[in-house]
C-alpha positions as CSV (number, residue, x, y, z in Angstrom):
1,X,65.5,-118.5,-25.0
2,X,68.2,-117.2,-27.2
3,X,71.3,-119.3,-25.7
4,X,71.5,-122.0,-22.9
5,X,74.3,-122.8,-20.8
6,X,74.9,-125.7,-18.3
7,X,77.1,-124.2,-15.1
8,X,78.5,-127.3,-12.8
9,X,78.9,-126.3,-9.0
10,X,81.7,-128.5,-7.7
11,X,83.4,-128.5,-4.3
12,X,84.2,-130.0,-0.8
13,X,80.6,-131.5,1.3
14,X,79.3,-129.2,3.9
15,X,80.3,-125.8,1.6
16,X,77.4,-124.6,1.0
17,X,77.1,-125.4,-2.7
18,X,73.1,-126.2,-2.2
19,X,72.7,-122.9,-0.5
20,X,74.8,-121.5,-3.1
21,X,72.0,-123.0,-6.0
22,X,68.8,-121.9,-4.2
23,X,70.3,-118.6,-3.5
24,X,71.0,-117.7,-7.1
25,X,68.4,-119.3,-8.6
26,X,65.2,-118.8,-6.0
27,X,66.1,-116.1,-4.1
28,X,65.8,-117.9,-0.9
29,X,67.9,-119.0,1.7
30,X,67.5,-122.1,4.6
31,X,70.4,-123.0,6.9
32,X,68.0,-126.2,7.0
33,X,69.5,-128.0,4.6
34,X,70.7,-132.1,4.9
35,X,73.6,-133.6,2.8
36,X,72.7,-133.5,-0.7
37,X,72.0,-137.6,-1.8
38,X,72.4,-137.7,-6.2
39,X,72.3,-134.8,-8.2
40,X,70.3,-131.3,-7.9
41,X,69.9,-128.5,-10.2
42,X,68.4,-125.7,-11.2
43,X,67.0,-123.5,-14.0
44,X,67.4,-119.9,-14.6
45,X,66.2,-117.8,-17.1
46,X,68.6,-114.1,-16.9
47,X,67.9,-111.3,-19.3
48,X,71.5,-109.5,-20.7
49,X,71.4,-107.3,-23.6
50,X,68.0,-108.2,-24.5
51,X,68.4,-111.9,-25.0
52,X,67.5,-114.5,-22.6
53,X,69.4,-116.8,-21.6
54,X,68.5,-120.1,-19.5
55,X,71.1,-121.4,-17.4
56,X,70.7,-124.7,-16.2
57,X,72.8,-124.9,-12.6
58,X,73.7,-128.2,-11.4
């Protein structure tokens, strides 16, 4: 990758910040999902200007 950026999610429980992640990152969507317990993230690599770019999401 060319650059690397950490993005921090932050807000109230029950948002949908988790949805929000796996969304963006995945694709995919569940309305399944239970209280998130620690810390979850995600990589993604995006393609602007022809450099990549990893985004770590947490």
């Amino acid at each position: 990758f060319d650059y690397m950026f950490k993005l921090l999610i932050i807000g109230n429980s029950s948002v949908g910040k988790t949805s929000f992640l796996f969304r963006y990152a995945d694709d995919s969507f569940t309305s399944a999902f239970v209280s998130t317990v620690g810390i979850d993230f995600k990589v993604k690599t995006v393609f602007k200007n022809e450099k990549r770019i990893k985004l770590q999401i947490w």
